[in-house]
TORSE-809459 format. One line per 5 residues: number of its first residue (from 1); their letters; for each residue x, y, z of N, C-alpha, C. Coordinates in nm, 2 decimals, padded with zeros to 4 digits. Each point is the difference from the previous one (the first is absolute). Layout:
N
NUM	a	X/Y/Z/X/Y/Z/X/Y/Z | ...
END
This chain:
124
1	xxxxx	07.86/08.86/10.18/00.06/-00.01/-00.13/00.11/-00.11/00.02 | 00.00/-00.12/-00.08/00.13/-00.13/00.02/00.11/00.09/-00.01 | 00.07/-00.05/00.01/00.19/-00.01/-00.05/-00.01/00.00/-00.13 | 00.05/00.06/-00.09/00.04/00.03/-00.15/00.09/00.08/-00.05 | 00.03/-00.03/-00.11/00.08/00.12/-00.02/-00.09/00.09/-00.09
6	xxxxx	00.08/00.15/00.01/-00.04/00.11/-00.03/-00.10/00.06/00.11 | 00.01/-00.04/00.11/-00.06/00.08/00.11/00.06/00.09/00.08 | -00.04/00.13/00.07/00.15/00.10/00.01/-00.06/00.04/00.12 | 00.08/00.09/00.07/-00.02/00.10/00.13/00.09/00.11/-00.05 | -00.06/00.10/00.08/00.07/00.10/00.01/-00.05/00.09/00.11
11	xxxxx	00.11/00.07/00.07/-00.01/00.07/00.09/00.04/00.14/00.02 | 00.01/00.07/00.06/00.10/00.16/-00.01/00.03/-00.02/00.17 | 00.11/00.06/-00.02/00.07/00.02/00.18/00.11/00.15/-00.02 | 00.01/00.00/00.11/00.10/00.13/00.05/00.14/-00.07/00.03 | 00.09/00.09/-00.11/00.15/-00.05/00.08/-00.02/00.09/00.10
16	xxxxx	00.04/-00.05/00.15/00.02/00.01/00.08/00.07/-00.11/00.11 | 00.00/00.05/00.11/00.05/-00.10/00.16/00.14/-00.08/-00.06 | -00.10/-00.14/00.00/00.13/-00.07/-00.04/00.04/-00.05/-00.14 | -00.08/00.04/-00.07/00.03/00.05/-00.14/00.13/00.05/-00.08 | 00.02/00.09/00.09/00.09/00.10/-00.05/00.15/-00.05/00.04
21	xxxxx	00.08/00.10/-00.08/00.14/-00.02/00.08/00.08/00.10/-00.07 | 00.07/00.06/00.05/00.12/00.13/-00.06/00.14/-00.09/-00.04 | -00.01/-00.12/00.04/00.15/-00.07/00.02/00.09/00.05/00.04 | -00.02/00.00/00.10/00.07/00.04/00.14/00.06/00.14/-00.04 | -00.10/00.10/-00.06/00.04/00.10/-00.01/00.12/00.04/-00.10
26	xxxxx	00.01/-00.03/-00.06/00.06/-00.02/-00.14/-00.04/00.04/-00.15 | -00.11/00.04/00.00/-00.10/00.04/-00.12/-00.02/00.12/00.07 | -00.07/00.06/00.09/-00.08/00.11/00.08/-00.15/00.06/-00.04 | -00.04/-00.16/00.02/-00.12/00.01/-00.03/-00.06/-00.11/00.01 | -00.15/00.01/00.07/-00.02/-00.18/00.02/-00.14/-00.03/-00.13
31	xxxxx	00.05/-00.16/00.00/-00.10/00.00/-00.12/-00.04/-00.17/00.02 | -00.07/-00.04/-00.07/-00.05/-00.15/00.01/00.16/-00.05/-00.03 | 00.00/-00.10/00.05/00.09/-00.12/00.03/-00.02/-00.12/-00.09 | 00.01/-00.08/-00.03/00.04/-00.10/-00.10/00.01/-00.11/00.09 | 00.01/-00.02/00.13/-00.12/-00.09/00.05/-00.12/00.03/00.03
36	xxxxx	-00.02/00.12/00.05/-00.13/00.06/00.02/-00.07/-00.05/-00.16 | 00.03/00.05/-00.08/-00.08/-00.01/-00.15/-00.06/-00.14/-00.01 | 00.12/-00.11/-00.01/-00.04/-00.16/00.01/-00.07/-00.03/00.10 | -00.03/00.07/00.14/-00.07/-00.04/00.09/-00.15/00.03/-00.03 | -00.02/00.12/-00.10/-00.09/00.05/-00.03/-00.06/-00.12/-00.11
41	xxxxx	00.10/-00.04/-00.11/-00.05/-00.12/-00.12/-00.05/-00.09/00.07 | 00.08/-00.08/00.13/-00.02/-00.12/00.04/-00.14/00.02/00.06 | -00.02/00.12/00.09/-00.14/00.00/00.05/-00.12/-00.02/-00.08 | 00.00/00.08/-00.12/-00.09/00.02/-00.11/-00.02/-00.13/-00.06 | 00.09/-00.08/-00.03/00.02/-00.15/-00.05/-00.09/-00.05/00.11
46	xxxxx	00.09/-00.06/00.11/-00.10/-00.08/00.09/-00.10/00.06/00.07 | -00.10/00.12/-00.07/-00.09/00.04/00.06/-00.15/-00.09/-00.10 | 00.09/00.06/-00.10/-00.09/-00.07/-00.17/-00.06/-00.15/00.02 | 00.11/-00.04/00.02/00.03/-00.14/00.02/-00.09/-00.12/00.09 | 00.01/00.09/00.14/-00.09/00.00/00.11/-00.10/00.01/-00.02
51	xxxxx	-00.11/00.09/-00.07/-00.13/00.05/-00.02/-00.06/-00.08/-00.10 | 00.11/-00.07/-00.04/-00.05/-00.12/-00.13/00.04/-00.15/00.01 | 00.00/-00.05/00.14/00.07/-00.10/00.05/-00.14/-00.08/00.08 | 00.01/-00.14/00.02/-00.08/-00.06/00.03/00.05/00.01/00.17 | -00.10/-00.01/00.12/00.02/00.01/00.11/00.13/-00.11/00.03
56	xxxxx	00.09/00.03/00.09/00.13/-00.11/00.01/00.10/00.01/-00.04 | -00.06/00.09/-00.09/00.15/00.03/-00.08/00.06/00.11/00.00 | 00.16/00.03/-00.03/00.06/00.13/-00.01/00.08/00.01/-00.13 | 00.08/00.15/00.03/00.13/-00.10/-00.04/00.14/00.11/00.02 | 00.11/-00.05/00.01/00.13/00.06/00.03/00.06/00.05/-00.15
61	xxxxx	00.08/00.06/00.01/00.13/00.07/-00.09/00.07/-00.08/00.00 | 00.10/-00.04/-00.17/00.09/-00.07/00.05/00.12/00.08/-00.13 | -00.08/00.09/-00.10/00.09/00.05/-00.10/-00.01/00.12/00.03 | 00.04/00.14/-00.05/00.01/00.11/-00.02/00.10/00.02/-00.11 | -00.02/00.03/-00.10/00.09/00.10/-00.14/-00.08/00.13/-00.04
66	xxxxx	00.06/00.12/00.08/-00.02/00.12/-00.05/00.09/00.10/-00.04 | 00.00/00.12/-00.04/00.04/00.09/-00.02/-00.05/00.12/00.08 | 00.06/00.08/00.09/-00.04/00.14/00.02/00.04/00.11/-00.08 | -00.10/00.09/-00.11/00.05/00.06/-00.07/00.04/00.10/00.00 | -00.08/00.07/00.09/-00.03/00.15/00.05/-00.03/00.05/00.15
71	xxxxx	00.03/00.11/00.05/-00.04/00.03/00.12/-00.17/00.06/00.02 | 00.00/-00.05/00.14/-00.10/00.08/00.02/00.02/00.06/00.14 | -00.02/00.13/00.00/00.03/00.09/00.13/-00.12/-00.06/00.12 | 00.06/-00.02/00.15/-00.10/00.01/00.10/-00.09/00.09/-00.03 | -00.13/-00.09/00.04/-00.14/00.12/-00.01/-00.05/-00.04/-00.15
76	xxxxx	00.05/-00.03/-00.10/-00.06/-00.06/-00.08/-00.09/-00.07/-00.04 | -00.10/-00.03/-00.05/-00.12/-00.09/-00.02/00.01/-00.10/-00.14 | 00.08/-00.10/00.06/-00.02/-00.09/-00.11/-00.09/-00.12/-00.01 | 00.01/-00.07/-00.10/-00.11/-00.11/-00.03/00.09/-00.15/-00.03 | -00.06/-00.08/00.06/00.06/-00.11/00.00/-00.08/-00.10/-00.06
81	xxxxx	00.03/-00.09/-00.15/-00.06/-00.07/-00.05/00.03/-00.14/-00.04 | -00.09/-00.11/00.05/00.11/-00.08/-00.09/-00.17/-00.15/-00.02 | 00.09/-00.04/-00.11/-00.11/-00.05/-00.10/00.09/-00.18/00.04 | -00.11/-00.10/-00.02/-00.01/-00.10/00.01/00.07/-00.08/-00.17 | 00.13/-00.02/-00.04/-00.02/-00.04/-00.17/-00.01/-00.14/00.01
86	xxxxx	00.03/-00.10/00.09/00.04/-00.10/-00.04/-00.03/-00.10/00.17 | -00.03/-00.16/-00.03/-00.02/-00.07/00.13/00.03/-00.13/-00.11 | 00.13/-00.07/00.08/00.02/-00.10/-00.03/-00.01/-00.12/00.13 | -00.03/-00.11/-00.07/-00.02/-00.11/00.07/-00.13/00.04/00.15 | -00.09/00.11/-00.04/-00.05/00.04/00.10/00.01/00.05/00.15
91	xxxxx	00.15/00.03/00.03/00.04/00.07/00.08/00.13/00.07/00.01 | 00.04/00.03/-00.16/00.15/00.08/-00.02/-00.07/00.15/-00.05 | -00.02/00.10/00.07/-00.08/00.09/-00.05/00.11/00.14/-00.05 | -00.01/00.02/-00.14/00.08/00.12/-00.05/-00.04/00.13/-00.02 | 00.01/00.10/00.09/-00.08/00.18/-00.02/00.11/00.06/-00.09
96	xxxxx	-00.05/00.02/-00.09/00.08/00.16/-00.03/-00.05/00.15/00.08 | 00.12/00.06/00.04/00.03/00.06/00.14/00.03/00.16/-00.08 | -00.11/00.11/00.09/00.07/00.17/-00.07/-00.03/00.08/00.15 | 00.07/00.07/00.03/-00.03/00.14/00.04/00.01/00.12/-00.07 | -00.07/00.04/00.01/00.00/00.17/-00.08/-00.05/00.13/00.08
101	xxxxx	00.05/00.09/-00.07/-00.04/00.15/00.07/-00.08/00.06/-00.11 | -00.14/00.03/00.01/-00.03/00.04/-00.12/00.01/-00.06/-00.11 | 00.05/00.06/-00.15/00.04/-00.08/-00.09/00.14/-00.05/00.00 | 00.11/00.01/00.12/00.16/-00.04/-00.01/-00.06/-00.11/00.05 | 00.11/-00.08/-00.05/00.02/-00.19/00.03/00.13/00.08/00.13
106	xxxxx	-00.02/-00.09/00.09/00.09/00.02/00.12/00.06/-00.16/00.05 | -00.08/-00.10/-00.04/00.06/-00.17/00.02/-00.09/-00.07/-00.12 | 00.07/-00.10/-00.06/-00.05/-00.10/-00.06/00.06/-00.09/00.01 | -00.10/-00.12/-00.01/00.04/-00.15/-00.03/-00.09/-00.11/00.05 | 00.08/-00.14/00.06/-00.10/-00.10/00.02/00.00/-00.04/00.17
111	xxxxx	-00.06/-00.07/00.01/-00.02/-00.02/00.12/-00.04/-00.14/00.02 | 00.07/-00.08/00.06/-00.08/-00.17/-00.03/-00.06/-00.03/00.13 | -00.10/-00.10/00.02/-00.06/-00.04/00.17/-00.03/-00.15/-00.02 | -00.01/-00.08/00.10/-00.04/-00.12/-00.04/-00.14/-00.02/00.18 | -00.07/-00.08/-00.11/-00.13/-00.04/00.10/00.02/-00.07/00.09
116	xxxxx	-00.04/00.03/00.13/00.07/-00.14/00.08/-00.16/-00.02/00.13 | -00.02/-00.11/00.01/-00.09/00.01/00.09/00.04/00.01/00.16 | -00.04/00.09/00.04/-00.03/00.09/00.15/00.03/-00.13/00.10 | -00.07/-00.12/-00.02/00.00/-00.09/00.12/00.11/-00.08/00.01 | 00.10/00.02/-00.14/00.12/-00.08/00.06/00.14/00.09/00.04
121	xxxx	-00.06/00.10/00.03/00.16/00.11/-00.01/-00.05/-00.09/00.15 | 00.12/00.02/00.08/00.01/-00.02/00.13/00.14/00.08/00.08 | -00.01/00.03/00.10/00.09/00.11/00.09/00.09/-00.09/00.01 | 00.10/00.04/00.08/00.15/-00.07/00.04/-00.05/00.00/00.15
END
């Protein structure tokens, strides 16, 4: 399938491991994290992205604007979704970004990536 918009992934995962966090014990109770959550959008984004990409190519994060709305308790089974709206100049790519538990909204928002081809990243 090309690169377009309106093309989506979705996944389900377990808050768990490094997921979680009590903040330093402070709440008394551990629950998905709010980097854990964006770790979950960004993956979902550049998973999409990937599976619809010409060989050579990738691409990196360079925006995140979300919201975490809601908790979700460790052990939870949530779903991570995020939809392709927008590609400008053919490599500024825009997802709108959700996690949920069931029917609760637990993160929303966007998520931006840009294309970059594989053969010129180079190491230090």
């Amino acid at each position: 399938m090309p690169l377009e918009p309106g093309i989506e992934r979705s996944d389900d995962f377990v808050v768990e491991d490094r997921l979680v966090t009590d903040v330093r014990g402070t709440i008394g109770v551990r629950v998905l994290s709010t980097p854990g959550m964006i770790g979950m959008m960004e993956r979902a984004s550049s998973m999409l992205a990937y599976e619809n990409l010409p060989d050579g190519k990738a691409t990196v994060g360079f925006e995140v604007c979300v919201k975490h709305v809601a908790a979700a308790a460790e052990g939870a089974v949530c779903k991570v979704r995020a939809s392709l709206e927008e590609i400008v100049d053919g490599r500024k790519l825009r997802f709108e970004v959700e996690v949920s538990e069931g029917d609760r909204t637990i993160g929303v928002g966007t998520h931006e990536r840009r294309v970059i081809d594989v053969g010129a990243v180079k190491s230090a």
